[in-house]
Legacy VTK file of the C-alpha trace (Angstrom):
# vtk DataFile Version 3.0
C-alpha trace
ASCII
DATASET POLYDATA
POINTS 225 float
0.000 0.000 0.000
1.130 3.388 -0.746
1.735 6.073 1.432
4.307 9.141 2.420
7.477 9.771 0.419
10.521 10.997 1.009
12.694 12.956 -1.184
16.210 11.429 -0.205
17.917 8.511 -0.128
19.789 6.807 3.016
22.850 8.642 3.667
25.885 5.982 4.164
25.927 6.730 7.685
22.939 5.975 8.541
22.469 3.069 6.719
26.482 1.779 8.530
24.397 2.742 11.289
21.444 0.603 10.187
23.471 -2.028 10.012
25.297 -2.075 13.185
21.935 -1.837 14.625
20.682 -4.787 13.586
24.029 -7.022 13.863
23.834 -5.606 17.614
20.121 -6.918 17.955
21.239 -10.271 16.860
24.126 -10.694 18.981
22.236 -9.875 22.233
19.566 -12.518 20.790
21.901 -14.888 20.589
23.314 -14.364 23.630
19.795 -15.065 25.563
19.052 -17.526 27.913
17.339 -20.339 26.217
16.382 -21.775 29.897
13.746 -21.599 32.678
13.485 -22.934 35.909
10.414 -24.339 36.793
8.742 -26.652 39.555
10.857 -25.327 42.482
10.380 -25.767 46.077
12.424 -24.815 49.138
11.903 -25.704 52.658
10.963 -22.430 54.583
13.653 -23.187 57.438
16.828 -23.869 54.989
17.632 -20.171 55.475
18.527 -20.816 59.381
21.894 -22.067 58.453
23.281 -22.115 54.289
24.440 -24.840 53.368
28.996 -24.213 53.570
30.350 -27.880 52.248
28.743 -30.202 49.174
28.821 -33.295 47.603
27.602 -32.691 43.997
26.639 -35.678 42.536
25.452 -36.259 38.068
23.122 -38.607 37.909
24.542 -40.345 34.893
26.502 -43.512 34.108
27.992 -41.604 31.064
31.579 -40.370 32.622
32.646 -37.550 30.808
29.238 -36.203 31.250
29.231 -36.942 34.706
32.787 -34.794 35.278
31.423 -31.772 32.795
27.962 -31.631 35.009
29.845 -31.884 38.216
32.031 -29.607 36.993
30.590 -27.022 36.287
28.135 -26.565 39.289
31.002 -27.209 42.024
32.783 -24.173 39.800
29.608 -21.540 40.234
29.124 -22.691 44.057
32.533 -22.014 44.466
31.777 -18.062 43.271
29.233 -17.789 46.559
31.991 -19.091 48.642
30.440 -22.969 49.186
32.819 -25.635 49.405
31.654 -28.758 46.671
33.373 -31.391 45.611
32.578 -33.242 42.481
31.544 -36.709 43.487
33.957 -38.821 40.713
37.113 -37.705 42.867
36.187 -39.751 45.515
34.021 -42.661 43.303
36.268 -42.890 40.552
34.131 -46.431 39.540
31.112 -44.676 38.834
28.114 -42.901 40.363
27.903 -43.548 44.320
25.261 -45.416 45.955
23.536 -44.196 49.303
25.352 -46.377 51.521
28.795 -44.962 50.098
27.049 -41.475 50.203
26.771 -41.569 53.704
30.107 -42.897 54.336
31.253 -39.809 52.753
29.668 -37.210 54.555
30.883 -39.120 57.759
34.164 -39.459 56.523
34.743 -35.883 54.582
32.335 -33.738 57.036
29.769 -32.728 53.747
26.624 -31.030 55.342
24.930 -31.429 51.940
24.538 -33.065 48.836
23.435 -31.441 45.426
21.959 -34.426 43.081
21.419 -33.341 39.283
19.279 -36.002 37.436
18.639 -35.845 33.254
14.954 -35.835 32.804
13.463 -36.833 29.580
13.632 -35.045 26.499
9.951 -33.139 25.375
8.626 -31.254 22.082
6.563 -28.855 23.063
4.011 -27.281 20.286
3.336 -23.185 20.393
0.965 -21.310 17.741
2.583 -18.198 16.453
-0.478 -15.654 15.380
0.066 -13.700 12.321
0.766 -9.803 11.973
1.143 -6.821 9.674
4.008 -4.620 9.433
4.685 -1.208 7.638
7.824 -1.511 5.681
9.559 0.980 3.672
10.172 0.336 -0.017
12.810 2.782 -1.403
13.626 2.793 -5.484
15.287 5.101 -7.820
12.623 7.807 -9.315
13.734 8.572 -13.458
11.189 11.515 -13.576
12.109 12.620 -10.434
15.634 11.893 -10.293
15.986 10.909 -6.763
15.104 8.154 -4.693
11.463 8.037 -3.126
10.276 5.688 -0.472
6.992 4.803 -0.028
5.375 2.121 2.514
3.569 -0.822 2.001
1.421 -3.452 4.698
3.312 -6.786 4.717
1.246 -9.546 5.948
3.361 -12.533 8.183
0.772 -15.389 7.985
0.433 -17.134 11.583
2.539 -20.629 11.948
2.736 -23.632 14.381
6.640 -23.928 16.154
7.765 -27.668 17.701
10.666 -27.354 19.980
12.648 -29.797 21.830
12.864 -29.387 25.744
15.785 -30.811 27.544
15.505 -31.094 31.104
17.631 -31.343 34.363
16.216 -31.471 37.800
18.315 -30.436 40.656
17.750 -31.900 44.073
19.469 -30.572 47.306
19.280 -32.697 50.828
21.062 -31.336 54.167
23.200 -34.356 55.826
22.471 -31.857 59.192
19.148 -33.494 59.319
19.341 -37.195 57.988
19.588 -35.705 54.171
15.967 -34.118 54.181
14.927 -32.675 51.085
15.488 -28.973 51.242
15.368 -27.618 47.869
14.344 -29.059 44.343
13.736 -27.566 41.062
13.633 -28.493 37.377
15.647 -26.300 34.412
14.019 -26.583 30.921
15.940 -25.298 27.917
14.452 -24.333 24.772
16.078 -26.235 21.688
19.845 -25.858 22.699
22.446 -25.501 20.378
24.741 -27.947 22.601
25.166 -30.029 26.038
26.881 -27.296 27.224
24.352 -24.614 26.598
22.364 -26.963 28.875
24.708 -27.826 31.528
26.057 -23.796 31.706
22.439 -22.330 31.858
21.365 -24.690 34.174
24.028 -24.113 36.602
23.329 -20.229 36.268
19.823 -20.188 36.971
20.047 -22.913 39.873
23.187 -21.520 41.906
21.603 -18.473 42.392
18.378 -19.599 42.935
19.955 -21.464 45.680
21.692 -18.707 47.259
18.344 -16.077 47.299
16.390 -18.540 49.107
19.136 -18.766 51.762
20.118 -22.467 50.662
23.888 -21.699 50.414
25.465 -18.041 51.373
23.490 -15.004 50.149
26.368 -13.172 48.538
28.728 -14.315 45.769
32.391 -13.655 46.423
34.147 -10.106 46.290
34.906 -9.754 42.841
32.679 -11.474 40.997
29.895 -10.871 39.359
LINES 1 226
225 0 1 2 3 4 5 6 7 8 9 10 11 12 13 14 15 16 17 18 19 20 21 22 23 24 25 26 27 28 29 30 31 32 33 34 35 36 37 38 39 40 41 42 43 44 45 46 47 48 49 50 51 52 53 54 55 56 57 58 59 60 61 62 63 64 65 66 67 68 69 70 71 72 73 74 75 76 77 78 79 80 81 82 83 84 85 86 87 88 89 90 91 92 93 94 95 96 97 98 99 100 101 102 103 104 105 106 107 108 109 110 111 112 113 114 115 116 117 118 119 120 121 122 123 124 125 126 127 128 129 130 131 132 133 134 135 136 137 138 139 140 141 142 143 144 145 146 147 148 149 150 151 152 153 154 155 156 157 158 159 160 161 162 163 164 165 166 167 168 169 170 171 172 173 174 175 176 177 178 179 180 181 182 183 184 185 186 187 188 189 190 191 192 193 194 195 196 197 198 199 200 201 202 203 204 205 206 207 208 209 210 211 212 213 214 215 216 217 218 219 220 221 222 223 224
């Protein structure tokens, strides 16, 4: 559809700055978190006393998984000042049972254990509802001699999305009081481009999580972010 004109072309820089604009946009979308927590509970009394030394135990008899998994949450407790130890340095055979669990707090004083379990995969369905945008259409005018823009409705016909849904659920028990459940929660991420989007964005959202409800210390270290 027609509407106002303009009399000028795009100078170059505004359209460099066009450009830059839009790279910018895509970078940042890119960059964003493809993962949600969901399903969490905490007990109301875990804030009396934060949680300062923990097993962290992957669910998983894959071992390099295991390591990467353990890994990387004993690495962003560590920024909150929480003491964790990944459980393959002291089962080297594979994935503990609770007998040798408990042995282990006895024997290396752990007041908690952190239990990350794979969930199974979903594909979830979402409708997408159609829209119209006004878009510029700029060409060269001969009778004019100069470039004139004029604007036009572009329809985007609706559309149904699948995604795939990988999820991780994240248990924490306190060995202070027989290993009660204290806090659970599930991370779902939306189509990730690797296991280590997963495993990294699941660490970030749960770590903190854990610390605002008082589950390990409040703070992270001086320093960090």
């Amino acid at each position: 559809m027609a509407g106002n004109t303009r009399g000028s072309a795009p100078t170059p820089s505004a359209l460099r700055m066009f450009l830059w604009a839009g790279l910018l946009v895509g970078m940042l979308a890119g960059c964003a978190s493809r993962s949600q927590l969901y399903d969490m509970w905490v007990d109301p009394a875990a804030q009396a006393a934060p949680l300062e030394n923990l097993l962290v135990i992957a669910m998983t008899n894959e071992e390099p998984r295991r390591r990467l998994w353990e890994d990387e949450f004993v690495a962003r407790l560590g920024e909150y000042d929480t003491r964790a130890t990944p459980s393959y340095r002291l089962f080297t055979s594979g994935v503990p049972d609770t007998s040798q669990i408990t042995d282990a707090i006895a024997r290396e004083g752990f007041d908690g254990v952190l239990v990350i379990h794979r969930l199974p995969s979903q594909t979830k369905t979402r409708y997408v509802p159609g829209y119209v945008t006004t878009e510029p259409v700029t060409r060269f005018s001969y009778w004019r001699r100069r470039y004139v823009t004029h604007y036009r409705e572009v329809l985007h016909p609706s559309y149904v999305e699948q995604a795939r849904v990988v999820r991780r659920q994240v248990e924490v028990c306190s060995a202070r009081n027989g290993g009660e459940l204290i806090w659970t929660g599930t991370t779902e991420t939306v189509d990730p481009d690797s296991p280590e989007m997963v495993r990294k964005e699941a660490a970030a959202i749960i770590v903190p999580e854990l610390a605002r409800h008082g589950v390990i210390r409040p703070e992270p270290s001086s320093g960090r972010n």
